[in-house]
MARVEX-813280 format. One record per residue (C-alpha): x, y, z; residue in three letters. Coordinates in steps of 0.001 Angstrom, whole numbers, padded with zeros to 6 digits, always signed. Example, Ala and Ser with C-alpha at 12.3 -4.5 7.8 and 13.67 -1.06 7.14 Angstrom:
<marlums>
+012300-004500+007800ALA+013670-001060+007140SER
</marlums>
This chain:
<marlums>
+017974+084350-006286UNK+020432+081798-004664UNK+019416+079750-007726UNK+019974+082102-010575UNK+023201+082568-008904UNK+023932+078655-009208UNK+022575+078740-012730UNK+024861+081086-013764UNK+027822+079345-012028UNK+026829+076336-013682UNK+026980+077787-017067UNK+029931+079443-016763UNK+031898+076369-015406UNK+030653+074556-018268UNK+031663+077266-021205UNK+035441+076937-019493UNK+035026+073225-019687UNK+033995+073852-023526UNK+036666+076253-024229UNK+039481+073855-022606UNK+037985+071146-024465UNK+037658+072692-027786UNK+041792+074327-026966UNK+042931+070477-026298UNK+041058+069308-029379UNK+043021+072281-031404UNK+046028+070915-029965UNK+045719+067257-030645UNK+044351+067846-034084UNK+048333+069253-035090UNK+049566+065832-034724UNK+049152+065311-038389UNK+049837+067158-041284UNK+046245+067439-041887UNK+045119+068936-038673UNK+043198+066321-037851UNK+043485+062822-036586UNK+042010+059866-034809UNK+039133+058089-034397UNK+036892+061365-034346UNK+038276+062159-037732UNK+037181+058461-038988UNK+033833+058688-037980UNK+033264+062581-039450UNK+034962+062072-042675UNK+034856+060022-046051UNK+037498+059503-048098UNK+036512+061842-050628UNK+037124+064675-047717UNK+040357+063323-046863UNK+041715+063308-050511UNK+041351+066721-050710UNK+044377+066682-048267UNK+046620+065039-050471UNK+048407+066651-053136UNK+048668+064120-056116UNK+050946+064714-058983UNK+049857+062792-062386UNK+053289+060401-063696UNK+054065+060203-067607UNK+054240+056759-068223UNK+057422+055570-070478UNK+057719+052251-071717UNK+060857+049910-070499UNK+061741+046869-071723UNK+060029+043390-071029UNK+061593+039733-069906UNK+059530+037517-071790UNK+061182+034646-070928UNK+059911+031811-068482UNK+060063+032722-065392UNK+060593+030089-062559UNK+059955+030808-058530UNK+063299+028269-058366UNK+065216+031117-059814UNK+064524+033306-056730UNK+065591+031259-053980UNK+067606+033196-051600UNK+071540+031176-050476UNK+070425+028599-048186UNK+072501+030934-045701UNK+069546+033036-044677UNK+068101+030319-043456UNK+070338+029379-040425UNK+071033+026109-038669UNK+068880+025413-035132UNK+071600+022698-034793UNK+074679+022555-036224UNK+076302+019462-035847UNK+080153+018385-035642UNK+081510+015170-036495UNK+083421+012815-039475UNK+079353+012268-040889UNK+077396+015371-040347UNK+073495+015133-041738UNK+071666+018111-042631UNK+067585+017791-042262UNK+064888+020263-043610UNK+062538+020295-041078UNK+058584+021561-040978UNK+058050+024607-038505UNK+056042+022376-036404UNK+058890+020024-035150UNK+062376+022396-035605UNK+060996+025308-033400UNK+060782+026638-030053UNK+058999+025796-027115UNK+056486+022510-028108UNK+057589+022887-031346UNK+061111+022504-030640UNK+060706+018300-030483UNK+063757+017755-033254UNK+065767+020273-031935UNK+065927+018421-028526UNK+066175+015121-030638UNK+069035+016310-032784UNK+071443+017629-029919UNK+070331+014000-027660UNK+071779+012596-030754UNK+074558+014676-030585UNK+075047+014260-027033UNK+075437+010526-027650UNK+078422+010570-029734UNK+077584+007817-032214UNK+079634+006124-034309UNK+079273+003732-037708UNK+080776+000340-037614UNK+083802+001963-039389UNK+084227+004113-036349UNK+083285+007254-037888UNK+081149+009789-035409UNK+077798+010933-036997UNK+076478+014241-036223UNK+073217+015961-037067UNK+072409+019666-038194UNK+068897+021320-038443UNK+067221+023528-040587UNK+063974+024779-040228UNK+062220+025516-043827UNK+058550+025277-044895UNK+057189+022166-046374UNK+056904+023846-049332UNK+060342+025958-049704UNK+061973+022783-048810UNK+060801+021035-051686UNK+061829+024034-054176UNK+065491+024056-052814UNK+065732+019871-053866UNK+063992+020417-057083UNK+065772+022855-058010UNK+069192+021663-057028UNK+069936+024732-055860UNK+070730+023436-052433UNK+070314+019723-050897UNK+069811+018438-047372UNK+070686+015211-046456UNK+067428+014271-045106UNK+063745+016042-045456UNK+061069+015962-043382UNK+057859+017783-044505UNK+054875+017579-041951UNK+053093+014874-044134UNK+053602+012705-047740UNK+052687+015054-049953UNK+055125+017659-050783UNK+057642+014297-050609UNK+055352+012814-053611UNK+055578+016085-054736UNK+059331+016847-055033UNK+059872+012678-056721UNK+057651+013780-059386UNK+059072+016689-060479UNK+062734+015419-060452UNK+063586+015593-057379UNK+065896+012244-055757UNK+064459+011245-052395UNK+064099+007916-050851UNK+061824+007437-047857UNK+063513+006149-045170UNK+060477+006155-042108UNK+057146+007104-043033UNK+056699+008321-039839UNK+058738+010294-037260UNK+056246+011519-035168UNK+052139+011432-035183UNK+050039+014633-035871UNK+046859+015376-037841UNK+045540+018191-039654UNK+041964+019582-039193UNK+039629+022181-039863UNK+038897+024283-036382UNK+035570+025793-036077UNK+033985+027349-034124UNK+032252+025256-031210UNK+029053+026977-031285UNK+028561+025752-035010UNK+028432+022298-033989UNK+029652+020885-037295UNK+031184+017275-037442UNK+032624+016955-041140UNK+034924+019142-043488UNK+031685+018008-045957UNK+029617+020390-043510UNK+032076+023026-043067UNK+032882+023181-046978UNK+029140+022784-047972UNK+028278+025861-044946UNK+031349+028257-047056UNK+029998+027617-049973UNK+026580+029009-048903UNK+027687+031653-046967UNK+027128+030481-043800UNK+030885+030864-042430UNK+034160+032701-042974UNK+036976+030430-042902UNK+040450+030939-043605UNK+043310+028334-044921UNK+047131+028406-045540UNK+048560+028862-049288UNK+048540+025031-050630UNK+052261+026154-052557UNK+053877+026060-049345UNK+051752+024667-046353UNK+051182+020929-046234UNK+047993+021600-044036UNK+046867+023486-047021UNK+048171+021161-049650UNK+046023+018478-047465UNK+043402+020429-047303UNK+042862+021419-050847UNK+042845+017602-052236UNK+040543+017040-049494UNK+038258+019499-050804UNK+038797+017994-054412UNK+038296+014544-053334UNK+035455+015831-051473UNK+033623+017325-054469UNK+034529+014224-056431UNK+035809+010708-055132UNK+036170+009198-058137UNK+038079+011965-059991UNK+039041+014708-058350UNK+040435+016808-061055UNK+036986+016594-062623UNK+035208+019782-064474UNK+032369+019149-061831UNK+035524+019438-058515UNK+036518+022410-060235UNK+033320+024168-060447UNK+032463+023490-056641UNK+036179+024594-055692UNK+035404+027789-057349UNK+032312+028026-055790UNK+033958+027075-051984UNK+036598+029653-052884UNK+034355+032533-053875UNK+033539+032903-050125UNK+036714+032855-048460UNK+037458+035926-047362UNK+041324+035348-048098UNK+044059+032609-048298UNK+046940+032973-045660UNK+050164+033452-046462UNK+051293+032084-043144UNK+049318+030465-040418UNK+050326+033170-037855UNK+048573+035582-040382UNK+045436+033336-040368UNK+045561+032793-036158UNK+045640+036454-035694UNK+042506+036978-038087UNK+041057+034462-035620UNK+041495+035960-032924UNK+040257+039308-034288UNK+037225+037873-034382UNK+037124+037678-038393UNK+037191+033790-038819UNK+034686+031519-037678UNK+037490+028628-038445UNK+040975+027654-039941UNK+042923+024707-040636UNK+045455+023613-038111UNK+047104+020662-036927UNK+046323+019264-033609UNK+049877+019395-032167UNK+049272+023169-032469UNK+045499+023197-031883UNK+045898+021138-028361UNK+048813+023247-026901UNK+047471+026736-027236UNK+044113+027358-024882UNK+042577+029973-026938UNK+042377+027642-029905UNK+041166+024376-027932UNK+038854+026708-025761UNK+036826+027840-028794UNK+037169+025552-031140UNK+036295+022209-032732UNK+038853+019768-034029UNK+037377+018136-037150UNK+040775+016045-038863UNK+040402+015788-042492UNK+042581+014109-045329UNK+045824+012255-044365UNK+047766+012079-041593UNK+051047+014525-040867UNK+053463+011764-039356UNK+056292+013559-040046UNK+057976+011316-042830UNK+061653+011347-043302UNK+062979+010963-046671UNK+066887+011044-047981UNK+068139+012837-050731UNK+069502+009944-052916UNK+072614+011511-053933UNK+073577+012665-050756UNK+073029+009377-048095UNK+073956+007279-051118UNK+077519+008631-051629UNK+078881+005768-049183UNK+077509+003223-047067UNK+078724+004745-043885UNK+076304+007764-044573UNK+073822+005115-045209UNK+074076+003763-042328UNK+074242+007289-040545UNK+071168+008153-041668UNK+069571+005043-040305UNK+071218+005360-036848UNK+069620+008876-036971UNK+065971+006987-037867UNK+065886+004590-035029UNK+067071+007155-032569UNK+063888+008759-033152UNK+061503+005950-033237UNK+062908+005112-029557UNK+060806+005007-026275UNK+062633+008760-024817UNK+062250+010495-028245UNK+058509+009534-028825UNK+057554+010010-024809UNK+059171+013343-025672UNK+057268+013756-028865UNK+053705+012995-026598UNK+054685+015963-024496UNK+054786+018240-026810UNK+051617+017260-028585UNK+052920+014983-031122UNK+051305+011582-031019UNK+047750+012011-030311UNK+044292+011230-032269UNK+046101+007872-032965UNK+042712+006385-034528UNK+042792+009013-037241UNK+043134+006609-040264UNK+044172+008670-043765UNK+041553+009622-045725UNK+042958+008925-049069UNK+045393+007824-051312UNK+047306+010266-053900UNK+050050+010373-056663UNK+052364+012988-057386UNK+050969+013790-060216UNK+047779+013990-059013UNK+049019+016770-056308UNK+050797+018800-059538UNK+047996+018695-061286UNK+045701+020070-057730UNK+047874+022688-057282UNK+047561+023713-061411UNK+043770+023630-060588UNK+044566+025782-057555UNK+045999+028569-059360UNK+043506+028518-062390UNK+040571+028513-059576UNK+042030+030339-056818UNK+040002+034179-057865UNK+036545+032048-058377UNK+036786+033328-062015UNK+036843+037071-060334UNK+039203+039326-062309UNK+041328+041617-059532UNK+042344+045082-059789UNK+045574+045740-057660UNK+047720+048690-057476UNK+050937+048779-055704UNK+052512+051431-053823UNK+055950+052138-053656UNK+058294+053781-051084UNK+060829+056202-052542UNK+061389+058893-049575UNK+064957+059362-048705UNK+065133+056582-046107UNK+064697+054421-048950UNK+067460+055285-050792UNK+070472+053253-052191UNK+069732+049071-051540UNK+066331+049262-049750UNK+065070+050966-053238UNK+067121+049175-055871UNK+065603+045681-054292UNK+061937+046970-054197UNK+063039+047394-058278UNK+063912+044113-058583UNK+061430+042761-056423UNK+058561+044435-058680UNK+059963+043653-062249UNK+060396+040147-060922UNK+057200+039646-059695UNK+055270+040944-062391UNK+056538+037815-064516UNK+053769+036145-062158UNK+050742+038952-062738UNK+047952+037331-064872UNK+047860+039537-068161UNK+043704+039760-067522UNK+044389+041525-063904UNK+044088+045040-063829UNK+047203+047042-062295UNK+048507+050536-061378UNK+051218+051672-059870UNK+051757+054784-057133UNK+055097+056070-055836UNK+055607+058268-052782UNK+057611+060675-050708UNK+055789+063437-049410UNK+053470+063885-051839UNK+051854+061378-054328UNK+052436+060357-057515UNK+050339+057979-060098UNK+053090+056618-062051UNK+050737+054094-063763UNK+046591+054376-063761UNK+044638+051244-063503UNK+044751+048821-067067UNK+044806+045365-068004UNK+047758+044019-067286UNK+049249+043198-070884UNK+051783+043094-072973UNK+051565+047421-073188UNK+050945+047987-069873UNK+053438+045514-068824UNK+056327+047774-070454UNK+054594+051261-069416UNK+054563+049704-065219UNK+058642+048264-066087UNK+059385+052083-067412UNK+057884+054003-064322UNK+060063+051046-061730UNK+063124+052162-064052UNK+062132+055494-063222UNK+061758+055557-059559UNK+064157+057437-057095UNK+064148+057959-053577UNK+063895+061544-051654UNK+062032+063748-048912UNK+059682+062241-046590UNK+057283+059408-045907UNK+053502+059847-046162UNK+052559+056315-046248UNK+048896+056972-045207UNK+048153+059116-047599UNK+049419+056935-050815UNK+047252+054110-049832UNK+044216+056663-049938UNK+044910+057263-053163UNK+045468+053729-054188UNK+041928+052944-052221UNK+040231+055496-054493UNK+041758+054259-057578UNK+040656+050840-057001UNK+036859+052416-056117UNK+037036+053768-059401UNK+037922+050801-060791UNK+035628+049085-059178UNK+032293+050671-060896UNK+032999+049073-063879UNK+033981+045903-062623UNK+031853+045295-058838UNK+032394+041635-058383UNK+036465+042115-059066UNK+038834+041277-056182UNK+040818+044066-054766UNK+043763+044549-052996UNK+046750+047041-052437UNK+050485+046245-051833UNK+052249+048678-049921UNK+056499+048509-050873UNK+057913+050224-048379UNK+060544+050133-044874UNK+057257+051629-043177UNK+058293+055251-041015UNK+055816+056984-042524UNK+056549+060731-040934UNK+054119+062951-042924UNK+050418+062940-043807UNK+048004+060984-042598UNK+048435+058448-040083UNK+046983+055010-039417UNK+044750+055983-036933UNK+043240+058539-039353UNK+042585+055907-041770UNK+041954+052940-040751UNK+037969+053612-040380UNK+038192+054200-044597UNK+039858+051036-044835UNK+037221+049386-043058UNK+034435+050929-044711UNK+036062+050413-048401UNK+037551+046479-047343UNK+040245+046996-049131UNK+043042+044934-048149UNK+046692+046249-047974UNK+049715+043465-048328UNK+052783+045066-046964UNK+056719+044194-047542UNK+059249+045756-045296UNK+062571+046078-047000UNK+064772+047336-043951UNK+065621+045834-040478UNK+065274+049356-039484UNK+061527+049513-040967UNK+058453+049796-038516UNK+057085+046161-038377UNK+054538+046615-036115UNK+052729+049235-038307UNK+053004+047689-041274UNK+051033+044403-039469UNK+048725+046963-037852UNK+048049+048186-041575UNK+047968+044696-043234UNK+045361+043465-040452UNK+042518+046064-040939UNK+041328+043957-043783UNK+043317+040494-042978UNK+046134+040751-045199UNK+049614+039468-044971UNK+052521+041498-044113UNK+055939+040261-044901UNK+059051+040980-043357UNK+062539+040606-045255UNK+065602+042004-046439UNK+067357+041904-049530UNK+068344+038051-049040UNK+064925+036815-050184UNK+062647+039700-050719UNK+062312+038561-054516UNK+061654+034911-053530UNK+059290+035938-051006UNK+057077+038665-053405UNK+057182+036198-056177UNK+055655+033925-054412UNK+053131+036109-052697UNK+052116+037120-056318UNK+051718+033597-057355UNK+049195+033056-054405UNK+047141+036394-054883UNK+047299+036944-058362UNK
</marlums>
């Protein structure tokens, strides 16, 4: 009887535990508008099921009017303001240097920084007695040649992390002069995994080609390592010419398996370490400073060396001799025994065997990067549809920017893509359903951005479902196309779904979601948390160079 009794206690316990349970579940399932949420609502439901949820309203497209003109990325570049001085210098001669990330940092990366105010600190002084000073500026590689191209603004002195984007930059009009080939020593390489055991970028490119790894690289436009690492590849494929028909075709080939090209390398570390990469390019400076790279990785160097060369703008250290001879006070302070044991320190100056791996015009690297962007999809076509924010918080600059930003950027859209185009507030419109991207729907996606306008709330979440299911749609009559979402927005989504209600779809459907903040006030960290369910970049900026920086994520992914 005592047992029955116990049963019975049992049984009710556990119906109260059930009941409190199921009461808690109730109660945590309000979070979100759609009374449900988290992971137990990923797991139970598709995205068919969720849809339901979402109210979508069905856009009449209008037709605006078209810039057919040529469009240039130089156009874009944001006043050299936004890009602020790590040193600012103060004397009769001041230089100004571009400097590559790697060097004009923080931390081990900081080497010029501590170079440039030791310079400083000396007070030096031309034979005329003038003092010489010297500022800093970090800027990419890549954006630093753009600015001297262009014109639009001009250092005194550039120094890219290796020869190519300086090639680069004489070729295309740009007035430089080399004045050290080398600052500093540093090589580029291919990390892979250690476990793979391979000893050549021959055996890493041959193993992406067939499958056998995921690897990740930086944009060639604007990364030296992945400017180095594409003619590597090319001269790899073909020694003798590596522009050939027969490079091109085993490019294509290498780049139909990479799962994406990084639009920074902090995008492509992070993939890493989410376990998504089996390697990346890197340069050793980095690679032997941070333990959970060296740890799991293999450094295999590839193409030429990064030694830092400094070049001078002509017109600039030209325009007297004392800023000639400025400029070469600056170079041997450098090259001395403090600045290079310095240098060693921080990373610089290692793998000192390392002998270049080829030799390379500038007109050979304009003509690789042309091949880049012809081969870059693998001959896929891609089916895109961007998303954008136009709930109240978005009102007034944030929304007239993401305008621009869109019309600008579509100059760079290949008309054989296929595009549509979703606003939001707190419901969902499709402004623009999924079409080739000519001349006509060109005009119908520039009338429905004329036609935006921002109120009510923010259901983020919930427009990238529907841009997901568009793209499935899409997708059955085109399989093999490459897909991807961009998501315009200052990120506080407030109603709908949520990301931890969707990010199980996302997984399931790969989709990846590129997202642009366009407020300081925006919510970063979940627009990265969006961007890396699928390993896509997420860029932060304001209205400075939001344009610059969208034009030239188009003309990497599409």
């Amino acid at each position: 009887m005592r047992n029955n009794n116990n049963k019975i206690i049992f049984a009710g316990v556990a119906m109260v535990i059930i009941f409190i349970a199921l009461i808690v579940i109730g109660i945590c399932a309000k979070v979100t508008k759609h009374n449900i949420g988290g992971e137990d609502f990923v797991s139970k439901y598709s995205l068919e099921e969720m849809l339901q949820k979402i109210q979508v309203k069905e856009g009449t497209p209008v037709k605006g009017s078209v810039n057919l003109g040529q469009s240039s990325l130089y156009d874009e570049l944001p006043e050299i303001d936004k890009y602020p001085l790590q040193v600012k210098g103060d004397a009769d001669i001041v230089l100004e240097v571009f400097s590559s990330g790697e060097k004009a940092g923080s931390n081990y990366e900081s080497w010029l920084i501590d170079v440039a105010n030791s310079f400083n600190n000396n007070h030096f002084t031309t034979q005329n007695g003038k003092s010489v000073a010297i500022s800093v500026r970090q800027m990419s590689s890549g954006m630093g040649a753009d600015y001297i191209i262009s014109n639009k603004y001009l250092p005194d002195l550039y120094t890219p992390s290796n020869e190519l984007f300086g090639k680069y930059v004489e070729t295309n009009g740009g007035d430089l002069e080399l004045v050290s080939p080398r600052l500093v020593g540093n090589t580029a390489g291919v990390l892979v995994d250690k476990n793979k055991g391979y000893k050549s970028i021959k055996e890493v490119a041959d193993a992406v080609s067939n499958n056998q790894i995921n690897l990740g690289y930086t944009n060639p436009q604007s990364s030296a390592s992945g400017l180095n690492f594409l003619i590597s590849l090319l001269k790899n494929y073909d020694s003798a010419n590596m522009l050939s028909d027969g490079a091109a075709k085993k490019f294509a080939e290498f780049q139909n398996n990479i799962p994406f090209v990084a639009y920074t390398t902090m995008q492509m570390r992070d993939s890493a370490k989410n376990g998504t990469l089996d390697g990346m390019i890197m340069e050793y400076q980095t690679y032997i400073n941070e333990e959970d790279l060296n740890g799991k990785y293999d450094f295999i160097p590839y193409g030429i060396r990064h030694d830092n060369p400094l070049y001078g703008v002509g017109s600039k250290i030209n325009a007297s001799p004392d800023r000639k001879e400025a400029v070469q006070l600056f170079s041997d302070f450098c090259a001395n025994d403090a600045c290079q044991k310095m240098a060693s320190k921080k990373g610089f100056n290692n793998n000192e065997d390392y002998k270049s791996e080829y030799e390379v015009t500038g007109a050979d690297i304009t003509q690789a990067l042309d091949l880049y962007k012809k081969n870059k999809d693998s001959g896929k076509d891609i089916i895109a549809v961007f998303i954008a924010d136009c709930s109240g918080s978005m009102d007034g600059e944030p929304l007239r920017q993401l305008k621009e930003s869109l019309a600008n950027g579509a100059q760079y859209i290949n008309e054989n893509n296929m595009v549509g185009l979703i606003s939001y507030s707190d419901d969902v419109t499709v402004e623009l359903p999924i079409a080739k991207f000519d001349l006509n729907q060109r005009a119908y996606f520039q009338g429905a951005i004329d036609n935006l306008q921002a109120w009510g709330g923010t259901a983020s979440y919930d427009a990238v479902l529907v841009g997901v299911d568009m793209i499935k749609k899409a997708q059955e009559a085109n399989p093999n196309a490459k897909v991807m979402l961009f998501l315009l927005s200052d990120g506080m989504a407030n109603e709908g779904y949520m990301l931890d209600d969707i990010d199980g779809v996302l997984k399931n459907e790969r989709v990846p979601v590129y997202t642009i903040s366009y407020t300081e006030e925006a919510d970063k960290e979940a627009m990265q948390a969006l961007s890396n369910v699928n390993e896509a970049a997420s860029i932060n900026a304001d209205s400075d160079d939001i344009i610059y920086k969208i034009k030239s994520l188009f003309n990497s992914q599409m």
